[in-house]
N, C-alpha and C positions, 0 to 999 in steps of 0.2 A: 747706308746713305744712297738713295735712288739718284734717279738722273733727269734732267731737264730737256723735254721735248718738242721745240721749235721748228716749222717746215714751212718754207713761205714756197709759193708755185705761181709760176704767172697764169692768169685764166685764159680760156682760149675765148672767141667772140659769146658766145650763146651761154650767158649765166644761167638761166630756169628751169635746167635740169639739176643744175646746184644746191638754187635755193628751193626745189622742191623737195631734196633730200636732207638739208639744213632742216625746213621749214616740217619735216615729216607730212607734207601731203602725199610723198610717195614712200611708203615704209620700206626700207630695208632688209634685207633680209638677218644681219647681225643685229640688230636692234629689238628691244623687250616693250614690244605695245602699251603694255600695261603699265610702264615706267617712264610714259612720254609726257605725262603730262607735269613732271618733273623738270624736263627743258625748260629754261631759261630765255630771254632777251633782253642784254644785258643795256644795249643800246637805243634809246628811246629813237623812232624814225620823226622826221618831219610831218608838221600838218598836212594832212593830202596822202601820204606817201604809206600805203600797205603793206609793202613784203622788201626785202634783201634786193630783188632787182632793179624798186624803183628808185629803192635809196641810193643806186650806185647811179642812173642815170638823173636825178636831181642833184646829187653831188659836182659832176660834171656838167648842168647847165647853168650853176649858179656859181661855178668855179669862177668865173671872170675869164677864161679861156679866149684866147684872139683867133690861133688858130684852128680851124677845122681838122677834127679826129680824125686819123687814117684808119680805111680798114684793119690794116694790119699791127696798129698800134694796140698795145696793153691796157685795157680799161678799170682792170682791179685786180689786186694781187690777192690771193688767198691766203691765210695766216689759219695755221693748226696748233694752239698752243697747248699741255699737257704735260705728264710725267711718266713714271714710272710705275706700271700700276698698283704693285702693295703701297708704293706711297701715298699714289691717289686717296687709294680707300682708307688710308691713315687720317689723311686731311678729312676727309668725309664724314670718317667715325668720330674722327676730335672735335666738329662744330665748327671747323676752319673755313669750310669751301667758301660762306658768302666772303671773307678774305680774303681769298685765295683770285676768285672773281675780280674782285676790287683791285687788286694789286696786279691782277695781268690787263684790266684792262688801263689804266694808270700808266703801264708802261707802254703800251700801245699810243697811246697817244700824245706821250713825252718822244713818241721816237719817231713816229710819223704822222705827227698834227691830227688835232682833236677833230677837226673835221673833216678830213680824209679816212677817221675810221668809220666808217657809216655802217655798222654792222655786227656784232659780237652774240653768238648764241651758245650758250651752254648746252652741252647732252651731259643729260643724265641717267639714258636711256641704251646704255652701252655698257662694256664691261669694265670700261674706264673714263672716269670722267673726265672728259675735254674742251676746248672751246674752238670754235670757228668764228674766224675773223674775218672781215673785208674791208681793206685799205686799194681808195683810190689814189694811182702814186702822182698826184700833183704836185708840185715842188716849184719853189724858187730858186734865185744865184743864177752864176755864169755855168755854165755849158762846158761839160766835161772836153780838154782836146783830143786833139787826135794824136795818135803816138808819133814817135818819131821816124822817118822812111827809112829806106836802108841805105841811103848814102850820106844821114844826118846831117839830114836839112833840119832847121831851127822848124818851131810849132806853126801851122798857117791854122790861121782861122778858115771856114767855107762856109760861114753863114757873114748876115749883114750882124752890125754891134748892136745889140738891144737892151732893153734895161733888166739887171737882172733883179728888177723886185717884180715882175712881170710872172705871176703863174702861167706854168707849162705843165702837159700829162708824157713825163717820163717812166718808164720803169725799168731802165737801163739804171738811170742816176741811182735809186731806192735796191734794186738788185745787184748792185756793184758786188766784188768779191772782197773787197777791204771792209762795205759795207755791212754784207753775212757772215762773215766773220765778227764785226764788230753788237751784232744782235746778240748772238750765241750770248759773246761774252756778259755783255751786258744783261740781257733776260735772267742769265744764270745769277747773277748778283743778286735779280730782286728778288729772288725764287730762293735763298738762301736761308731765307728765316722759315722756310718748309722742309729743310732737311734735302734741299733737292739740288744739285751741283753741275754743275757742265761735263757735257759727253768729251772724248778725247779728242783733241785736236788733231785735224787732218783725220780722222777716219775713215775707211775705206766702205763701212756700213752707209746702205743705199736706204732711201724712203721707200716705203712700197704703196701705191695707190689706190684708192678704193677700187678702182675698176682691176687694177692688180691683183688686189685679194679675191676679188668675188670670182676675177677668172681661174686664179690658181684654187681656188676651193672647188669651183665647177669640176676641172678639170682633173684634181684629186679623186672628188666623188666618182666620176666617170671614168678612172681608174681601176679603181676597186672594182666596182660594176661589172668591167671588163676581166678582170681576176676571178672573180668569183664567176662569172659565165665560162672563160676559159677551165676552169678546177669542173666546173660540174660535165663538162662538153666531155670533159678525160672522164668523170667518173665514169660520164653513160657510155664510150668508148670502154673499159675497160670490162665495164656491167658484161656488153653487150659478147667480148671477146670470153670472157669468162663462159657464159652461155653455151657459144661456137664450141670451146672447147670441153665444154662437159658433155653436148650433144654429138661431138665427133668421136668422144673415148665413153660413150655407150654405145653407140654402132660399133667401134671396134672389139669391145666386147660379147655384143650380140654374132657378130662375124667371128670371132674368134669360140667361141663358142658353138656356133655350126661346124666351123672348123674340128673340133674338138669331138664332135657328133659324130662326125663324118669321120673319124679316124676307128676310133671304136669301136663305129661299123664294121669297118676292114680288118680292125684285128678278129671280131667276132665270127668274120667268115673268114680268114685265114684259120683258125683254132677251130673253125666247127669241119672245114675239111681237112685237116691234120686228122681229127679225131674219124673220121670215115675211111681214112686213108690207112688209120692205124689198124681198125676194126677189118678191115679186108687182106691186108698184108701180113704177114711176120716174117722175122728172122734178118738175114741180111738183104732181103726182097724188098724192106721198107720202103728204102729211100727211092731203090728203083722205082716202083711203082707211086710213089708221090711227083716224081721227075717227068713220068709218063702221066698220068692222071692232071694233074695240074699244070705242066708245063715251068722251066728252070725259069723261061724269061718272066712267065706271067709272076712269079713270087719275086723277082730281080725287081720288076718295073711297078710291083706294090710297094716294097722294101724302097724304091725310088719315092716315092711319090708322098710316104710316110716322111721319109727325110725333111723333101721338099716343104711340105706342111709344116714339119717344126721349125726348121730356120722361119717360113714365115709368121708361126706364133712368135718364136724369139724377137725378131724385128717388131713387131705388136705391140710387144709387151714393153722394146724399149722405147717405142715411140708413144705409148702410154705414159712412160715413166717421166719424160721430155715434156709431154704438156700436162701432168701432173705438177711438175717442178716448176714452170712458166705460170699456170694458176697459181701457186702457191706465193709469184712472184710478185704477182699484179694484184694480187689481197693485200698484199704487204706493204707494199707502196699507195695501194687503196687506200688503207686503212691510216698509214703515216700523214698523206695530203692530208686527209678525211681532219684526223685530230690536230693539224695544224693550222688547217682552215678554222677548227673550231675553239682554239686557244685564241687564235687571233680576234676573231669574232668575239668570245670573251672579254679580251682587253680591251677592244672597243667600246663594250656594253658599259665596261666598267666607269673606262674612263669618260663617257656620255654621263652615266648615271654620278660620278663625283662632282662633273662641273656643272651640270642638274641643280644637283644639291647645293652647291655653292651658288647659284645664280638666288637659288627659292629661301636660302641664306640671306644673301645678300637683298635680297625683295623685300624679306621679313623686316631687317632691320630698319630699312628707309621708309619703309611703312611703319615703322613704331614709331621714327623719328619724325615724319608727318605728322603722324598724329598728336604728340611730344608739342613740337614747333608752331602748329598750326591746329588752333581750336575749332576752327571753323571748318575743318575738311571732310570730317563726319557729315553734316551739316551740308557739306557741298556735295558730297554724292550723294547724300536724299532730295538734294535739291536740282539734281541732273536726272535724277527719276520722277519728279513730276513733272519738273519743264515738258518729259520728254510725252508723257501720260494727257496733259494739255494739249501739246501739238506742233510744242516747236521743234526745227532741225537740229542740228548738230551746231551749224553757225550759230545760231540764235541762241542754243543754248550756252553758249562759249562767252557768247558776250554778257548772259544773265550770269552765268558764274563769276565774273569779273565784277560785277555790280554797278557796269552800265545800263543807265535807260534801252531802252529796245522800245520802238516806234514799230507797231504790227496791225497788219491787216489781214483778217482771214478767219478761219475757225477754232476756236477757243472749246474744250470739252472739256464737263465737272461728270467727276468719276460720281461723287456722291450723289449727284441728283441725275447721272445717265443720262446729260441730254448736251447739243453741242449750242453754243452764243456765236453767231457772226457776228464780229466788229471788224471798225474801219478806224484805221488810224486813230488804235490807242495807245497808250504807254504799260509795258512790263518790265518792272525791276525788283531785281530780288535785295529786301534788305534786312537789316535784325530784325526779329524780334521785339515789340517795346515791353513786352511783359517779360520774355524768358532771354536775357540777352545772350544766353549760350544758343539761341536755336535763331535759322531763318525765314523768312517769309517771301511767299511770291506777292508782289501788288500789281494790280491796274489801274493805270490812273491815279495810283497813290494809296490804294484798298484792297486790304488784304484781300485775296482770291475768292477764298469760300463764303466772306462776305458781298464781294461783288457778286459774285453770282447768286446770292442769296436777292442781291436787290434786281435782277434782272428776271429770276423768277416772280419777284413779287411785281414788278411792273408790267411785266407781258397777262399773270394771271388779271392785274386790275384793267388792262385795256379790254381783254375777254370780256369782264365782267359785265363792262358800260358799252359794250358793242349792242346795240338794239336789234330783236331779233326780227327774222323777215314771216311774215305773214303767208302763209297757206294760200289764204283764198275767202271768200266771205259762204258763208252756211247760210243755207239755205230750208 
């Protein structure tokens, strides 16, 4: 059993960035375009009166108001009414919603007068279906007091006595805390035959704002972003030391190696003057005469220097081993980032492409159930491709979808005869069919399209006809 979702907010001055996001003239970024034309207006506005802002300032000039609005006073309370969303899409699937509608707006206006709700729109265009409300808090009665001081003194009045059948624009009185509590419960009551129940009382869980989300989503995004820049900054750091150290232990190899030339050498010429030394000498004369031929020191300070050379291959060798062991370090950890960057990336892909499919899911079905519900809607997007093939906008064509007249001046084009009709103030309405009552037709003036313009070719060709022709000149 899901839960019931009520949020009321006082507005701040400037509503038409609201109702342009209400009204989807400015798309969202969490919202499904192609699912908008699904929204709802549940609340019919006054004559004269076009969008969510102005209903809210005719509300208040026909309120009966005595006193003039303060800047700072509250001019409409926002109401976000909804559930839980497997519930949602229960109601949805079970054919409940237009009930569902009916019964929240009923209690909107059992709880803050029928004409104070000047506003109730349905999305249907979202991953849960909800409604947006606009209550201006005008109210009757006496005037809440003021509490008690702190040396209880009895209540003082600080205004003059006035009557209280007298409307006033409070939303202190509509906001009260006995009173949001007492919505909760109440909402939850009517919501009841939906399977849907009241959240826990006194809960420490907070609303979060659309401007909340979009910044905590931003700001996620641009998290990642900076993760994934930081992991690749390491790799190419890591590439780059890798490199360094494979190009500094082949110069040391190259050196060690000349090294290793170089020793060679000197045992080569050590052993080739032993062996001359031996060839000239015998007996116990050898040594003497190698001692004297070559010199004790000069074999001392080869024998030196032989030394020398291998401690420094030794150290070489272990200072090769050392960044041999360090590469082998920075692969390993390369490689671990590497596949955890890309596990993750994974589960993101995934989890994109499941709610993907649930969304193209959830499309599918509301498009079957269009189609299901509404016979006409096949009908209506052939009829929103010619409107648009003739020439009208997008308004224009909004209102011929509706099956209002359209009073039009301008340029009319018939695909079929490829040529364009000015007219001046005539009538375009789309209506059945009288022969096929499943399909519709455009009219002008009350005549089918292809007809009208069948008679418009026929009367331009008959004025050609009878137009007299002009004369050359006289022969001579």
């Amino acid at each position: 059993m899901g839960y019931v979702v009520l949020h009321l907010d006082k507005s701040p001055d400037n509503e038409v960035p609201m109702t342009a996001h209400i009204a989807r003239t400015k798309m969202p970024p969490n919202a499904i375009p192609e699912l908008t034309y699904l929204n709802e207006e549940l609340v019919e506005f006054p004559e004269g009166v076009a969008d969510r802002t102005e209903a809210i300032n005719h509300r208040l000039e026909h309120a009966g108001l005595t006193r003039k609005i303060g800047t700072n006073q509250v001019r409409v309370i926002r109401v976000m009414l909804t559930g839980t969303q497997e519930d949602m899409q229960h109601i949805v699937q079970e054919g409940r919603l237009k009930a569902w509608c009916a019964d929240n707006l009923e209690w909107l206006r059992r709880t803050f007068g029928a004409e104070n709700v000047v506003s109730a729109v349905l999305h249907m265009d979202e991953a849960t279906p909800h409604i947006h409300a606009a209550v201006v808090p005008v109210v009757t009665g006496e005037r809440r007091k003021l509490r008690k001081t702190k040396t209880d003194e009895p209540y003082k009045r600080r205004y003059r006595t006035k009557s209280t059948a007298r409307p006033r624009l409070c939303a202190d009185d509509v906001m009260s805390r006995v009173k949001l509590k007492e919505y909760q419960d109440t909402y939850a009551a009517a919501m009841a035959k939906y399977g849907l129940q009241r959240g826990i009382d006194g809960s420490k869980a907070r609303h979060v704002t659309t401007q909340e989300f979009y910044r905590n989503a931003i700001a996620q995004q641009q998290n990642l972003q900076d993760n994934i820049g930081e992991l690749l900054r390491i790799e190419e750091e890591k590439r780059k030391a890798v490199e360094h150290a494979t190009k500094q232990e082949q110069a040391m190899r190259e050196e060690l190696h000349q090294t290793t030339a170089e020793l060679n050498a000197v045992k080569g010429e050590l052993k080739t003057e032993r062996l001359k030394n031996s060839a000239a000498e015998v007996g116990s004369t050898i040594l003497d005469g190698i001692g004297s031929m070559i010199g004790t020191s000069k074999v001392k300070r080869q024998e030196q220097e032989i030394r020398v050379l291998r401690q420094e291959v030794a150290a070489r060798d272990e200072t090769i081993e050392i960044l041999q062991t360090k590469i082998q370090t920075m692969q390993t950890d390369h490689s671990q980032t590497l596949a955890t960057t890309q596990a993750r990336h994974a589960a993101e892909t995934t989890n994109l492409t499941k709610q993907h499919e649930k969304e193209v899911s959830l499309l599918k079905t509301a498009l079957s159930k269009v189609v299901k519900w509404f016979p006409y809607f096949r009908e209506m997007i052939r009829m929103e491709g010619v409107c648009r093939t003739v020439g009208f906008d997008d308004e224009q064509i909004a209102t011929l979808i509706k099956g209002k007249p359209l009073e039009y001046t301008g340029e009319l084009y018939s695909e079929e005869h490829n040529c364009k009709f000015t007219v001046e103030r005539v009538t375009a309405q789309i209506t059945p069919d009288p022969i096929d009552k499943r399909k519709l037709q455009l009219n002008i003036d009350k005549v089918p399209f292809k007809e009208w313009c069948r008679e418009k070719l026929e009367k331009t060709r008959h004025f050609f006809s009878q137009e007299p022709r002009q004369t050359k000149g006289l022969k001579r």
